[in-house]
C-alpha positions as CSV (number, residue, x, y, z in Angstrom):
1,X,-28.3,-29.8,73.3
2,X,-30.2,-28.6,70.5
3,X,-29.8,-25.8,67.9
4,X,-31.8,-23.4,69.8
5,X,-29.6,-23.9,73.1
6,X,-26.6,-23.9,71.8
7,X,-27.6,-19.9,69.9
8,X,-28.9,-19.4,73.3
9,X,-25.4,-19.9,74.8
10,X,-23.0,-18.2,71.6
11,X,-25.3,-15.4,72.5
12,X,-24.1,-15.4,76.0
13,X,-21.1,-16.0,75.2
14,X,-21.1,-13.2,72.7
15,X,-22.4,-10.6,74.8
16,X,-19.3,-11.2,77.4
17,X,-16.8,-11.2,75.1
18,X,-18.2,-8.1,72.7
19,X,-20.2,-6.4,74.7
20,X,-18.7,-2.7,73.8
21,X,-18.6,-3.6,70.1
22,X,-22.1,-4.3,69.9
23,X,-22.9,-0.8,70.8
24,X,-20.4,1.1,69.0
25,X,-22.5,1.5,65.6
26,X,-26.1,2.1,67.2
27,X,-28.2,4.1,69.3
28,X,-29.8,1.1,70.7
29,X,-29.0,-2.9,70.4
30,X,-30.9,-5.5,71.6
31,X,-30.3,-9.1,71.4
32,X,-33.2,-11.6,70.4
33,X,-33.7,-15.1,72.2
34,X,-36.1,-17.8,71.6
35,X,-38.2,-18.0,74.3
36,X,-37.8,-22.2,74.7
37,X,-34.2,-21.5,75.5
38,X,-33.1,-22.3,78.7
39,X,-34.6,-20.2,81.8
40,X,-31.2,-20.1,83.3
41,X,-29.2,-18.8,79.4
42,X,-32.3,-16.4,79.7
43,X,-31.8,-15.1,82.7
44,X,-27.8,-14.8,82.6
45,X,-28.5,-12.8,79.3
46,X,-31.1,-10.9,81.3
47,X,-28.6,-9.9,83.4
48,X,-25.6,-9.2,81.6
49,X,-27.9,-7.3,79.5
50,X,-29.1,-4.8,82.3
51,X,-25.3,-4.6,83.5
52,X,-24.7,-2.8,79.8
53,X,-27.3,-1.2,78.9
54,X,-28.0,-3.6,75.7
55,X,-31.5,-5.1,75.3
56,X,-33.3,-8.3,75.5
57,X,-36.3,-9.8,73.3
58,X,-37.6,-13.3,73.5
59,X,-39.9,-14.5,70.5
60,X,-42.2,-17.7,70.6
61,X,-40.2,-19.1,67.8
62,X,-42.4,-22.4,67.5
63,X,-45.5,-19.5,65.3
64,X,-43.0,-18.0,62.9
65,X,-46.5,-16.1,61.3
66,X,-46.5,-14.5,64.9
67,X,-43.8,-14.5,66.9
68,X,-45.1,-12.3,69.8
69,X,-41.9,-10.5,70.6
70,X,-41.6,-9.3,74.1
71,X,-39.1,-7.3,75.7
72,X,-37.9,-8.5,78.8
73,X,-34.9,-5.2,79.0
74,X,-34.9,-2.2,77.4
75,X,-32.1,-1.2,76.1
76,X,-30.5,2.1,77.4
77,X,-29.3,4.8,75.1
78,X,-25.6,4.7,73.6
79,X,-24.0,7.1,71.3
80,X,-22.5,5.5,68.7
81,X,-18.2,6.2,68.2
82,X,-18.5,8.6,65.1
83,X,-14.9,7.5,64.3
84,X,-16.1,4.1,64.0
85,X,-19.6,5.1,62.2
86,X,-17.6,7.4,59.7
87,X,-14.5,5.0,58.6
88,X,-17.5,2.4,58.1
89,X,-19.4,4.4,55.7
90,X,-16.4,5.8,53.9
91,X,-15.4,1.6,53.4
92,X,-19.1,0.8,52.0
93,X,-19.0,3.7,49.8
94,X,-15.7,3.7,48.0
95,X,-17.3,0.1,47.4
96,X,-20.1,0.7,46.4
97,X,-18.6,3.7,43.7
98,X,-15.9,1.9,42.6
C-alpha cells in the first residue's frame, strides 16, 4: 500500500468516525483526495460525503505547480455550533494575551 492509499483510507476512516466534528467550526468543509487513490476509497468517500453534506476535491497530485483541483461533491451549508466557535476563540486569545 503506499502513502497515498493509506491517507486515502484514514480519510475514510476519519470521515465515519468524525463526521459531525468536522462541521462544527465551519460553514463548509470539504475533504481533499489525490486523485491516484483508489477508485473504490474515492467513491466510498464520495458517498459518505453526499450522505453529510461535507465536500469532496480530488487534485492531480503527480503536478504540484498545478494541481487542477476538481470537485467531485459540493459541500452543503452547516452552521457552525457557536458554543463550540466561541469557547475556541476565548482559548486562542487568552493565549495569545497572556
Amino acid at each position: 500500500m503506499t502513502n497515498k492509499e493509506n491517507i486515502t483510507k484514514k480519510a475514510v476512516e476519519l470521515l465515519e468516525q468524525k463526521r459531525e466534528g468536522i462541521k462544527l467550526f465551519s460553514h463548509k468543509s470539504y475533504i481533499v483526495v489525490p486523485e491516484t487513490a483508489q477508485e473504490e476509497d474515492i467513491s466510498r468517500l464520495d458517498s459518505l460525503c453526499m450522505i453529510f453534506g461535507i465536500g469532496l476535491i480530488a487534485f492531480d497530485s503527480k503536478t504540484p505547480r498545478d494541481p487542477r483541483f476538481k470537485i467531485l461533491t459540493r459541500a452543503g451549508r452547516h452552521e457552525p455550533d457557536m458554543f463550540y466557535v466561541n469557547k475556541h476563540v476565548r482559548e486562542v486569545a487568552d493565549e495569545l494575551l497572556s
